[in-house]
Biopython code that builds the backbone (N, CA, C, O; Angstrom):
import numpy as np
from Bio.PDB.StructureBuilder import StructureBuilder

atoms = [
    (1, "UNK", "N", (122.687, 75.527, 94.387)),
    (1, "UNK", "CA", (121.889, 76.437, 93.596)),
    (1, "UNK", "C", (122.382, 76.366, 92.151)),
    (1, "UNK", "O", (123.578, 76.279, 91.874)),
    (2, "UNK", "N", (121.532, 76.402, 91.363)),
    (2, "UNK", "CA", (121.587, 76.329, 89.721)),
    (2, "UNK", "C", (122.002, 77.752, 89.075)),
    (2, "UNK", "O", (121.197, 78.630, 89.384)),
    (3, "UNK", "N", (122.926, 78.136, 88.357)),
    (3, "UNK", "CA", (122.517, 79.325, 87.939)),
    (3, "UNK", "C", (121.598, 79.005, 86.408)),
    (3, "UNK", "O", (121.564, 78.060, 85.620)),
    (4, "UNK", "N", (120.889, 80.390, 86.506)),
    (4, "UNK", "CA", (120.075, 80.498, 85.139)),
    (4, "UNK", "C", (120.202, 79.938, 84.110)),
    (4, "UNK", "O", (121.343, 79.477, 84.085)),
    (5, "UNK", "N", (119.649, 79.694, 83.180)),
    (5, "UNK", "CA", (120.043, 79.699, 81.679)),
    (5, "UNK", "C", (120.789, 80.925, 80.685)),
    (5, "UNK", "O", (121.195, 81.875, 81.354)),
    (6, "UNK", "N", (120.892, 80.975, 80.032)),
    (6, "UNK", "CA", (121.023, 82.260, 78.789)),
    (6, "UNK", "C", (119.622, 82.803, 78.681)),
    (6, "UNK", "O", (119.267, 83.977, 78.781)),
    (7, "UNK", "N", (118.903, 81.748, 78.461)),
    (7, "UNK", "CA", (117.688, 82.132, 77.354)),
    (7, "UNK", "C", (116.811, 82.299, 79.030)),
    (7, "UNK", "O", (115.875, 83.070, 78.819)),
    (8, "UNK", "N", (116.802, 81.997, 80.071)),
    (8, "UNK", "CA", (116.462, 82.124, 80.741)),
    (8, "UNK", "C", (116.220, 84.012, 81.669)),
    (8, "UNK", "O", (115.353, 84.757, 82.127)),
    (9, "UNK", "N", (117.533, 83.913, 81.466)),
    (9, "UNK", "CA", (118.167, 85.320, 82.144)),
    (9, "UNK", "C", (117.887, 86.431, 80.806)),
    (9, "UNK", "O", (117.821, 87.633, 81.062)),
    (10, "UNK", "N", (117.765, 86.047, 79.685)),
    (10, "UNK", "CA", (117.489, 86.856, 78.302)),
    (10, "UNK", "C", (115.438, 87.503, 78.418)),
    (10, "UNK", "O", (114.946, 88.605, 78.176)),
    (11, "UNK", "N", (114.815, 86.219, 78.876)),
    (11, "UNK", "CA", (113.245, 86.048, 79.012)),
    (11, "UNK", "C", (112.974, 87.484, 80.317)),
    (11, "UNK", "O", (112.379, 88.562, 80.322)),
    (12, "UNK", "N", (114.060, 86.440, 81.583)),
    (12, "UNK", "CA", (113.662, 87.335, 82.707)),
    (12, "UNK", "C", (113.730, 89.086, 82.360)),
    (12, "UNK", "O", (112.794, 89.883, 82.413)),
    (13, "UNK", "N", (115.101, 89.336, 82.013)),
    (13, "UNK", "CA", (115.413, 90.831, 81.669)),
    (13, "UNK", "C", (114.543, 91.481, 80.976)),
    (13, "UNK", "O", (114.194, 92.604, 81.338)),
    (14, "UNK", "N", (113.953, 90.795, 79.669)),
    (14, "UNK", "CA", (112.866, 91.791, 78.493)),
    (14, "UNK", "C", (111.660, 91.575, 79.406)),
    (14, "UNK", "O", (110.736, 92.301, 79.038)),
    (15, "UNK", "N", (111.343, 90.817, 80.485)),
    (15, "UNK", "CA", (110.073, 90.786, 80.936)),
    (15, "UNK", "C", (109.961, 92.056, 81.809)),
    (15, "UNK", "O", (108.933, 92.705, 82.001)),
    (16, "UNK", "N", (111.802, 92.421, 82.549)),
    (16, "UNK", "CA", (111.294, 93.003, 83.589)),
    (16, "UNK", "C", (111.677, 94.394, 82.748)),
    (16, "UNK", "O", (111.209, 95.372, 83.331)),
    (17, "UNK", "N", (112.371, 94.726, 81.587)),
    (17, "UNK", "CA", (112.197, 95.862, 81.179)),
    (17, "UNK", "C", (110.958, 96.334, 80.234)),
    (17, "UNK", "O", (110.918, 97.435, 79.684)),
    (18, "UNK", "N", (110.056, 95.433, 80.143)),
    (18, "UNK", "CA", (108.664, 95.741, 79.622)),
    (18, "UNK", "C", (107.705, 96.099, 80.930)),
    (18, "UNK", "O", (106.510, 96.297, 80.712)),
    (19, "UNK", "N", (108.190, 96.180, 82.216)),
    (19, "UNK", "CA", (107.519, 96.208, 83.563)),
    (19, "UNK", "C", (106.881, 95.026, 83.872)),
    (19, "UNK", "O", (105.927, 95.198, 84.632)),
    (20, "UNK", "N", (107.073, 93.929, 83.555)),
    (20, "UNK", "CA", (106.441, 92.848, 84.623)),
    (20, "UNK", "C", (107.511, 92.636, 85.679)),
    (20, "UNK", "O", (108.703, 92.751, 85.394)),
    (21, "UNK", "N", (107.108, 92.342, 86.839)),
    (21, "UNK", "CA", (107.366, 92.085, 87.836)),
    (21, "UNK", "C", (108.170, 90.392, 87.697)),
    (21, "UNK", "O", (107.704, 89.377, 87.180)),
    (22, "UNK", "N", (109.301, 90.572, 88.268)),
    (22, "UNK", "CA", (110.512, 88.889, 88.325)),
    (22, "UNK", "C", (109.602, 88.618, 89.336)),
    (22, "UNK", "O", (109.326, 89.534, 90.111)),
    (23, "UNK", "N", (109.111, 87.585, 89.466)),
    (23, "UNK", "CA", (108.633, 86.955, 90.284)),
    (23, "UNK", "C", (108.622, 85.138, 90.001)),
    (23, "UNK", "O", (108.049, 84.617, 89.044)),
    (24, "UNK", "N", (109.255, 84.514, 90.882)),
    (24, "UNK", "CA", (109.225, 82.779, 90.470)),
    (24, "UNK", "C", (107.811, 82.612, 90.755)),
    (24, "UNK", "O", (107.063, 83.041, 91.634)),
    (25, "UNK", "N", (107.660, 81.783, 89.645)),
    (25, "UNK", "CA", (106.222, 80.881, 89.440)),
    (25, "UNK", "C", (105.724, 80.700, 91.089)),
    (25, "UNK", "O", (104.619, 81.062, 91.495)),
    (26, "UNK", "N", (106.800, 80.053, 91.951)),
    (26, "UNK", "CA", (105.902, 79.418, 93.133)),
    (26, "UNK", "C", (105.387, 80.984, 94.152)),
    (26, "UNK", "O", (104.804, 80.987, 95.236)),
    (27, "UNK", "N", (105.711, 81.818, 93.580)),
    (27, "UNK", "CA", (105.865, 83.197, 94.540)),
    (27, "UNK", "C", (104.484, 83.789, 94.137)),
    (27, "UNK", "O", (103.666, 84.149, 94.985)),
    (28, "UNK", "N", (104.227, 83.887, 92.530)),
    (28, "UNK", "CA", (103.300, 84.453, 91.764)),
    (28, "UNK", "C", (101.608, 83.289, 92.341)),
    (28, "UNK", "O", (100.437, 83.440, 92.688)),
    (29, "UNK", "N", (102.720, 82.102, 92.067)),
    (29, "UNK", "CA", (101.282, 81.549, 92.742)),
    (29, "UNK", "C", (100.300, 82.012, 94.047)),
    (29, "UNK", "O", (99.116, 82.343, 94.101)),
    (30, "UNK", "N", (101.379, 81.874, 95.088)),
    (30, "UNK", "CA", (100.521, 82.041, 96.329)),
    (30, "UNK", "C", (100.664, 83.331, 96.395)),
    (30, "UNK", "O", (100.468, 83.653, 97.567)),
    (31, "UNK", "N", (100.978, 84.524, 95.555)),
    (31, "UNK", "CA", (99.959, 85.735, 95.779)),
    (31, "UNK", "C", (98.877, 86.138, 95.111)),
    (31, "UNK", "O", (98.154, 87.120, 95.280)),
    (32, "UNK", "N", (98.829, 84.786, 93.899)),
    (32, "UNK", "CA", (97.220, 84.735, 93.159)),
    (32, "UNK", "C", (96.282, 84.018, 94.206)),
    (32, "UNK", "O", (95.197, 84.517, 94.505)),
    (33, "UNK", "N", (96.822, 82.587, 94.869)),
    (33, "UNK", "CA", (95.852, 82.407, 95.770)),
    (33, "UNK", "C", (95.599, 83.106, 97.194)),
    (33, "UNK", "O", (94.990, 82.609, 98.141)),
    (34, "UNK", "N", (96.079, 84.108, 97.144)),
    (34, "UNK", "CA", (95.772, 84.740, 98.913)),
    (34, "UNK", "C", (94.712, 85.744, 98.112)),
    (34, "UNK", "O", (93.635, 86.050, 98.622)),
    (35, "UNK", "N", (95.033, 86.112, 97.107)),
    (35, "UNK", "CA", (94.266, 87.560, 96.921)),
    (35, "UNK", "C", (92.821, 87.010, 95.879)),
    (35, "UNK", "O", (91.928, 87.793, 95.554)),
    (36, "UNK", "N", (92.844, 85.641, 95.506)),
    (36, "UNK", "CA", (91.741, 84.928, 94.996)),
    (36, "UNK", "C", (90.802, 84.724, 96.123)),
    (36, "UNK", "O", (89.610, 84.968, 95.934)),
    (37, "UNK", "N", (91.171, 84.345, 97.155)),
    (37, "UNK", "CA", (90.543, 84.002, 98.603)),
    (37, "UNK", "C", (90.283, 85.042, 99.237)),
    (37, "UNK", "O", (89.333, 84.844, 99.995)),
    (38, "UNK", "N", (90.828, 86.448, 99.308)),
    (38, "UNK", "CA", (90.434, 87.574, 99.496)),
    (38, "UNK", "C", (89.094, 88.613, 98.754)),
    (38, "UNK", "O", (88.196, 89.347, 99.168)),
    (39, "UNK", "N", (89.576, 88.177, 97.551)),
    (39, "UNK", "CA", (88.675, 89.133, 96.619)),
    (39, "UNK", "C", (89.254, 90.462, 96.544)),
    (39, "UNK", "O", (90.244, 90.854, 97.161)),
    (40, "UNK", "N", (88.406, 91.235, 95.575)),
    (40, "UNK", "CA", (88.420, 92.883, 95.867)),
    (40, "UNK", "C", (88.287, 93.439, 97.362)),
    (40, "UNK", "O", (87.952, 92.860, 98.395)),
    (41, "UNK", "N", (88.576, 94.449, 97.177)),
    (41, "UNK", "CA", (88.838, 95.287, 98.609)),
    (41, "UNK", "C", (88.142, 96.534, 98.914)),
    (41, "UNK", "O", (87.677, 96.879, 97.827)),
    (42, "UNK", "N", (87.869, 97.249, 99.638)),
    (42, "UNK", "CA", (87.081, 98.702, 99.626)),
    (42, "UNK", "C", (88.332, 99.561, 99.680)),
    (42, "UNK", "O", (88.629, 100.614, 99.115)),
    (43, "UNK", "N", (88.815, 98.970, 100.329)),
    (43, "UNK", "CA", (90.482, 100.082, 100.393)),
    (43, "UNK", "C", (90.762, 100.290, 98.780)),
    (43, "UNK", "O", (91.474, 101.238, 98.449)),
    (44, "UNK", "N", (90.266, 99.501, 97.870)),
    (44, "UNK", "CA", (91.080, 99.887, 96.280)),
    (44, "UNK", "C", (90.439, 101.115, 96.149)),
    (44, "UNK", "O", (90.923, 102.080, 95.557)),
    (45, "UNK", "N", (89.194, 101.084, 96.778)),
    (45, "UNK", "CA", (88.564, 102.840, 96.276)),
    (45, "UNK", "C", (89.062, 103.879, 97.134)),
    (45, "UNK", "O", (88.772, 105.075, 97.086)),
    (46, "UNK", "N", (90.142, 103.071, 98.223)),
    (46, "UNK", "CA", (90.179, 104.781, 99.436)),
    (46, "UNK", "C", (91.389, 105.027, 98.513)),
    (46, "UNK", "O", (91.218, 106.136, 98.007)),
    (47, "UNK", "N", (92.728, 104.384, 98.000)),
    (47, "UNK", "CA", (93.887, 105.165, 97.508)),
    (47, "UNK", "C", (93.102, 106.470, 96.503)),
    (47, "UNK", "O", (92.225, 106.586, 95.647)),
    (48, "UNK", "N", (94.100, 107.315, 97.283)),
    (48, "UNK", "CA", (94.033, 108.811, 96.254)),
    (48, "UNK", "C", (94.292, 108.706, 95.137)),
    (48, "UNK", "O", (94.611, 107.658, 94.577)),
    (49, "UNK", "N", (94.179, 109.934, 94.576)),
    (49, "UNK", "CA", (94.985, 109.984, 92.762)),
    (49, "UNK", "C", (95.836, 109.739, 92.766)),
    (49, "UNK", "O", (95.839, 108.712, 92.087)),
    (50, "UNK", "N", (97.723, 110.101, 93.378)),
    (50, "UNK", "CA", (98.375, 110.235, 93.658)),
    (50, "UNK", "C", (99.007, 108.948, 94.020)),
    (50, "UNK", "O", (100.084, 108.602, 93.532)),
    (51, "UNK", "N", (98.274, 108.161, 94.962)),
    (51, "UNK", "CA", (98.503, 106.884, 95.209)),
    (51, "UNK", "C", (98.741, 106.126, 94.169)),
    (51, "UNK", "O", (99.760, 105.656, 93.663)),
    (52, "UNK", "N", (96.998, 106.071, 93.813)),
    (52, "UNK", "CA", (96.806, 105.196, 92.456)),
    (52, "UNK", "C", (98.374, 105.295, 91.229)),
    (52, "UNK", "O", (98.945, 104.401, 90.605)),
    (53, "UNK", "N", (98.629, 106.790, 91.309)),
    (53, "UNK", "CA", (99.599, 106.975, 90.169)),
    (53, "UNK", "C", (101.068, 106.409, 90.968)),
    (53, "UNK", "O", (101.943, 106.006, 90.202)),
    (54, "UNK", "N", (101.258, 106.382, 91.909)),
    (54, "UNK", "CA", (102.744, 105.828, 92.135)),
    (54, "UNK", "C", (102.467, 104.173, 92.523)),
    (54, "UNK", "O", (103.544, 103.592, 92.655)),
    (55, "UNK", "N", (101.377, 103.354, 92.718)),
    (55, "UNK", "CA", (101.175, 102.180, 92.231)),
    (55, "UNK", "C", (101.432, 101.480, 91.115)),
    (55, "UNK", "O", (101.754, 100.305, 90.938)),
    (56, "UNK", "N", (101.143, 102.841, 90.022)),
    (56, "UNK", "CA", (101.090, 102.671, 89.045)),
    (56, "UNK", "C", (102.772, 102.401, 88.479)),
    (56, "UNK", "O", (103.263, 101.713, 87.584)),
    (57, "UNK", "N", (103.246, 103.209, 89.377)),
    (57, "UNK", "CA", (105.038, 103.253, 88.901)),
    (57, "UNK", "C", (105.716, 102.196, 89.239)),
    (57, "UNK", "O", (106.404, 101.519, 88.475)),
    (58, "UNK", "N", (105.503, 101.972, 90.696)),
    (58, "UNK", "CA", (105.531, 100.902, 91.263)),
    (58, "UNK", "C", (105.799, 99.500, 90.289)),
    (58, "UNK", "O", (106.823, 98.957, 89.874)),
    (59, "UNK", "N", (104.354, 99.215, 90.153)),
    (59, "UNK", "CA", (103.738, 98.011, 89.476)),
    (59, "UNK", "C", (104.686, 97.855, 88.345)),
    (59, "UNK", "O", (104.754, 96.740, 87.826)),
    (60, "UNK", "N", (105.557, 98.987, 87.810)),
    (60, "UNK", "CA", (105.800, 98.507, 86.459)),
    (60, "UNK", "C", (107.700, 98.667, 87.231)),
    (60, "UNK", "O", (108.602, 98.772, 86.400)),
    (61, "UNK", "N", (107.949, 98.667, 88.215)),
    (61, "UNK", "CA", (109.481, 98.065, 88.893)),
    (61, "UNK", "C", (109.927, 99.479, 88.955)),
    (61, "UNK", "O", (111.149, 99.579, 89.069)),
    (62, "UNK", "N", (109.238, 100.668, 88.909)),
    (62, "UNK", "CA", (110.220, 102.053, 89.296)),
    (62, "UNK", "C", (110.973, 101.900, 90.770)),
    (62, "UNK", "O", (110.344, 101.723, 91.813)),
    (63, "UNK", "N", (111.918, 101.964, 90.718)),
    (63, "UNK", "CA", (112.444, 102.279, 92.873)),
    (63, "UNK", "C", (111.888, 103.773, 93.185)),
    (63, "UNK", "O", (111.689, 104.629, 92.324)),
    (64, "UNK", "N", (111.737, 103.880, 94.184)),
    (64, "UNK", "CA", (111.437, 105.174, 94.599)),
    (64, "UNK", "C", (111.839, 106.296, 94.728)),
    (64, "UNK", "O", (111.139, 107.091, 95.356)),
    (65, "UNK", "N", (113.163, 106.736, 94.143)),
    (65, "UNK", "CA", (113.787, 107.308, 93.440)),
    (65, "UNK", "C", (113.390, 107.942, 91.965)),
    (65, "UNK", "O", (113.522, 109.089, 91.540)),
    (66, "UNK", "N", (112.871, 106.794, 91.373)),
    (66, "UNK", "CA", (112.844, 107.553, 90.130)),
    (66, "UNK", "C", (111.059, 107.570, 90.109)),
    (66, "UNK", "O", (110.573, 108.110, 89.115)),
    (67, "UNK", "N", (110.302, 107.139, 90.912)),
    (67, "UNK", "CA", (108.878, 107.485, 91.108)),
    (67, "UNK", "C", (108.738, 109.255, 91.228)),
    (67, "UNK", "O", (108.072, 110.045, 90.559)),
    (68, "UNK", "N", (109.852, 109.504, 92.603)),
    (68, "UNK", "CA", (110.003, 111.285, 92.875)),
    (68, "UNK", "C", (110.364, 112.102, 91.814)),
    (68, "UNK", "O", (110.131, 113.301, 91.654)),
    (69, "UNK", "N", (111.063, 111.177, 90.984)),
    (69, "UNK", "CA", (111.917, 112.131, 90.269)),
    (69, "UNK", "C", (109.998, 112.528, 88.659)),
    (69, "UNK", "O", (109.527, 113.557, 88.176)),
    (70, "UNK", "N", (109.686, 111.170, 88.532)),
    (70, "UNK", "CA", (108.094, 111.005, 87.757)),
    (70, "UNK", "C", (107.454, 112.277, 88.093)),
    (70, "UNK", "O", (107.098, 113.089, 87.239)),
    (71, "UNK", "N", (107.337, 112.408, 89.155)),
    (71, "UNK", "CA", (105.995, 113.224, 89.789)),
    (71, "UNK", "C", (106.774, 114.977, 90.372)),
    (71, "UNK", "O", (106.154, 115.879, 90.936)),
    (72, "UNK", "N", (108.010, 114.972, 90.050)),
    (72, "UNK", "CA", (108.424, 116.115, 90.872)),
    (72, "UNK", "C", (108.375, 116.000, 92.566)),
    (72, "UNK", "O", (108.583, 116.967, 93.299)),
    (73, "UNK", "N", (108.032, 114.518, 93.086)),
    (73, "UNK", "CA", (108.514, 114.760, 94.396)),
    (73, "UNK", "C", (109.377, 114.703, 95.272)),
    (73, "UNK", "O", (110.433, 114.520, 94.666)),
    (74, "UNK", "N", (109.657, 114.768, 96.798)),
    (74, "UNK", "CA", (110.721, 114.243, 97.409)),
    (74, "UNK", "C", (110.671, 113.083, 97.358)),
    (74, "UNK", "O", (109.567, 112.626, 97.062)),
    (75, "UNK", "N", (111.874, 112.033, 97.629)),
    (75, "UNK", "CA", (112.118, 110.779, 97.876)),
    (75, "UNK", "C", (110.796, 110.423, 99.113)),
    (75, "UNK", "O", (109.830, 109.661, 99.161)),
    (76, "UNK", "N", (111.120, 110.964, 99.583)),
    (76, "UNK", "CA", (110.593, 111.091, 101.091)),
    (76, "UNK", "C", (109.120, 110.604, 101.421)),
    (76, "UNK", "O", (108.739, 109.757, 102.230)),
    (77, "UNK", "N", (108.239, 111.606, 100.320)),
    (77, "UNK", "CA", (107.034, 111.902, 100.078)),
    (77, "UNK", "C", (106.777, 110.427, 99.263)),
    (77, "UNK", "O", (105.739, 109.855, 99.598)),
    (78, "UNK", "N", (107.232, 110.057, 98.698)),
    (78, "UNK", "CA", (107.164, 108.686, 97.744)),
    (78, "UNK", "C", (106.877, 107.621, 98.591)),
    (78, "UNK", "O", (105.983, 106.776, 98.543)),
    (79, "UNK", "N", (108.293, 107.908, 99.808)),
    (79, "UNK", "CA", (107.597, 106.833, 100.793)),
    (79, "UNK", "C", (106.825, 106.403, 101.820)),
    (79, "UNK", "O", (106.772, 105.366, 102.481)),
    (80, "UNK", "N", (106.018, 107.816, 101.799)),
    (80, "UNK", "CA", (105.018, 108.329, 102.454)),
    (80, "UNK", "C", (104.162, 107.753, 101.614)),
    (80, "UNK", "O", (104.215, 106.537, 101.793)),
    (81, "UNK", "N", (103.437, 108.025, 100.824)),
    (81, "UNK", "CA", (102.539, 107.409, 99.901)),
    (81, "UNK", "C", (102.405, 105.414, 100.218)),
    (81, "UNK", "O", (101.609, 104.683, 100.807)),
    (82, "UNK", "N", (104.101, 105.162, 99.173)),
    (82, "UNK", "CA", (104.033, 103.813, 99.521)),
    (82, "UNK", "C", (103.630, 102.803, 101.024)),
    (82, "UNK", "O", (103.309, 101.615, 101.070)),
    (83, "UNK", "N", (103.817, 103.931, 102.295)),
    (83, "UNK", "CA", (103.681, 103.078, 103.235)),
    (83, "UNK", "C", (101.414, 103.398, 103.054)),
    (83, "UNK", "O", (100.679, 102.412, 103.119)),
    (84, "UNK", "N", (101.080, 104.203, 102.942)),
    (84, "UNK", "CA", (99.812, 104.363, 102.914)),
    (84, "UNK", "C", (99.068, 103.428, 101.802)),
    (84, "UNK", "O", (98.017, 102.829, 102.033)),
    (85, "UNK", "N", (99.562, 103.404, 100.927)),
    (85, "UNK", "CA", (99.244, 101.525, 99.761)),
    (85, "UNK", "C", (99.484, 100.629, 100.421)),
    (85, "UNK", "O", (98.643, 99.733, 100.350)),
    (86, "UNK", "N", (100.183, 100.481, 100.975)),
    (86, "UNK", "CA", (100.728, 99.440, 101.553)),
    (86, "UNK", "C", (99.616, 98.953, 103.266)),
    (86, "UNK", "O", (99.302, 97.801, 103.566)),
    (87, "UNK", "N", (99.387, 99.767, 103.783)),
    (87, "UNK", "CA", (98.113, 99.976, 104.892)),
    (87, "UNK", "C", (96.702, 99.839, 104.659)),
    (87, "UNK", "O", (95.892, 99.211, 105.341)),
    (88, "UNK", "N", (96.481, 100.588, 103.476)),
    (88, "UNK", "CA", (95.208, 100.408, 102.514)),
    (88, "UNK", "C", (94.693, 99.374, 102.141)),
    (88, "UNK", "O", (93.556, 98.936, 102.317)),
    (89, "UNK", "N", (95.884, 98.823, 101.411)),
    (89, "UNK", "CA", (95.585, 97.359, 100.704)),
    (89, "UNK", "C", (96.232, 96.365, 101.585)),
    (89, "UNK", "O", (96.760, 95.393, 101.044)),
    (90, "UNK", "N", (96.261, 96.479, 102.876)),
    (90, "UNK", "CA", (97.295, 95.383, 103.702)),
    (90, "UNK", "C", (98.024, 94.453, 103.171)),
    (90, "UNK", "O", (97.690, 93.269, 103.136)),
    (91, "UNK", "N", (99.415, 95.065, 102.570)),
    (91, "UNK", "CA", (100.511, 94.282, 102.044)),
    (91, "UNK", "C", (101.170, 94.541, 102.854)),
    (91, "UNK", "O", (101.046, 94.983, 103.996)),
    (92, "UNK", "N", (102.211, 94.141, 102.003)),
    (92, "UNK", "CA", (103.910, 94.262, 102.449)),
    (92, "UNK", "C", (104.684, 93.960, 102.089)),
    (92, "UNK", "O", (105.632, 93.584, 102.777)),
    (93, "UNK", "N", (104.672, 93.970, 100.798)),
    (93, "UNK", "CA", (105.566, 93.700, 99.393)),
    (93, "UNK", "C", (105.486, 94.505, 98.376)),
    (93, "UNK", "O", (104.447, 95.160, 98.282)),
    (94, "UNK", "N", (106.434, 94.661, 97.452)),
    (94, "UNK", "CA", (106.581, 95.655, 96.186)),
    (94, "UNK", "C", (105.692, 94.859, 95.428)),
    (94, "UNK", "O", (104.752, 95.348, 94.801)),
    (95, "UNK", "N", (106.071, 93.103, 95.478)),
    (95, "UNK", "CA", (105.585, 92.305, 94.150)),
    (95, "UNK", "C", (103.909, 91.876, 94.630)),
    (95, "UNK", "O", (103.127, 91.224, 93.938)),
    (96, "UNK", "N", (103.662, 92.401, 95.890)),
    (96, "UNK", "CA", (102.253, 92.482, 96.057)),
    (96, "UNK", "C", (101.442, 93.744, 95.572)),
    (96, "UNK", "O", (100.325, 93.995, 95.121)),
    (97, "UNK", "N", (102.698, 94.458, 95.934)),
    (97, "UNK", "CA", (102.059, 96.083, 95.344)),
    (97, "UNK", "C", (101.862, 95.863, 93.555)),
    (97, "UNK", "O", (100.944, 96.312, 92.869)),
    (98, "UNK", "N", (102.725, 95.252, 93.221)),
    (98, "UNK", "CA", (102.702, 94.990, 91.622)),
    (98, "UNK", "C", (101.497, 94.310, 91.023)),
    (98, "UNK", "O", (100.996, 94.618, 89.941)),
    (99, "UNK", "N", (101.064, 93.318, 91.863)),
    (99, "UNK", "CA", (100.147, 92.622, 91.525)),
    (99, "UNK", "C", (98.590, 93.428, 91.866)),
    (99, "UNK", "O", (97.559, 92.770, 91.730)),
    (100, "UNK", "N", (98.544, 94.455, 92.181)),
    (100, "UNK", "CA", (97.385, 95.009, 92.979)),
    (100, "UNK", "C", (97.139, 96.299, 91.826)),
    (100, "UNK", "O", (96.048, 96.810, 91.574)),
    (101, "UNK", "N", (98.480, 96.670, 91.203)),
    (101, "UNK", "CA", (98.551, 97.720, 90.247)),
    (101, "UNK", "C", (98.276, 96.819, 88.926)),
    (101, "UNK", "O", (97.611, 97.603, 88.249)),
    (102, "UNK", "N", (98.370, 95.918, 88.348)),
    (102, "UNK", "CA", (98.130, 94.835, 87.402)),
    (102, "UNK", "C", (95.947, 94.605, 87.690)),
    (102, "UNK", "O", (94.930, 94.975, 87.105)),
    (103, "UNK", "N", (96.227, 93.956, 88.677)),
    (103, "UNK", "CA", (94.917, 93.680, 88.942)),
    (103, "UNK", "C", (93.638, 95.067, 89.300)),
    (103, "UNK", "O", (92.440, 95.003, 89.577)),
    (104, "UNK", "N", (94.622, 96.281, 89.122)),
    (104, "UNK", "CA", (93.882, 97.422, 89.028)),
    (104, "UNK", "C", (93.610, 98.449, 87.767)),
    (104, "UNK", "O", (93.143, 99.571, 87.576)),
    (105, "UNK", "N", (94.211, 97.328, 87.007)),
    (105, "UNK", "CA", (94.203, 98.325, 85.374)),
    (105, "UNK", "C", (95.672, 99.516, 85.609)),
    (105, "UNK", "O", (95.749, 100.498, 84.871)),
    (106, "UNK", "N", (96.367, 99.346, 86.317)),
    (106, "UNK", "CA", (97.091, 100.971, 86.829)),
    (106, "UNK", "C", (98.921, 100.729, 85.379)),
    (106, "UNK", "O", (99.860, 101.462, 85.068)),
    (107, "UNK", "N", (98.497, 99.395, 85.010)),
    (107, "UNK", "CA", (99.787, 98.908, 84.464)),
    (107, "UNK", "C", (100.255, 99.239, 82.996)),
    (107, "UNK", "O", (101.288, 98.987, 82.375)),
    (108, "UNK", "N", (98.831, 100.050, 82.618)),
    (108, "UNK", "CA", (98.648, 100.410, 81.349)),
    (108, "UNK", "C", (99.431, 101.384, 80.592)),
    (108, "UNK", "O", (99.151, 101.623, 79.418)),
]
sb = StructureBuilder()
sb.init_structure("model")
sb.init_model(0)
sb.init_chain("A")
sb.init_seg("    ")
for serial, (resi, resn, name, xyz) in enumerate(atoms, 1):
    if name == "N":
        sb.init_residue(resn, " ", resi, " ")
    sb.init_atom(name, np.array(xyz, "f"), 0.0, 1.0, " ", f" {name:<3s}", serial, name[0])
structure = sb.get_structure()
């Protein structure tokens, strides 16, 4: 295994403290092509307000910790939500959840 560059590990960090999601190129790819081959979803219209807004936290790398702490909720309740995004939009990834909050305007 290679480690990083400087300028490498300098790119990754400001990307992921501006909220994009670390994701390697070959990773980003095949969750553009599963969800290109999928399309939109009807489930994007069932998430609640609530949902939509901790997608939204999500998407930009919050842990679920500091999502509860966003909204005044329990930890608990956070991951209550997340497993219901996660059912909705049949994932099973954060960096899928990221890409679904991106591709939903929620990243703004």
């Amino acid at each position: 295994m290679t480690t990083p560059s400087r300028d490498m590990l300098i790119r990754q960090l400001t990307q992921t403290a501006q909220g994009i999601p670390a994701l390697s190129p070959s990773v980003a790819r095949r969750i553009m092509e599963h969800f290109q081959r999928t399309g939109p979803s009807a489930a994007d219209d069932a998430l609640t307000s609530r949902e939509r807004d901790v997608l939204a936290l999500i998407g930009k790398g919050f842990r679920n910790s500091e999502v509860a702490q966003a909204f005044d909720l329990f930890e608990h309740t956070v991951a209550g939500h997340i497993k219901n995004i996660y059912k909705k939009l049949d994932i099973s990834s954060r960096a899928e959840a990221s890409w679904h909050a991106v591709r939903l305007g929620l990243n703004g």
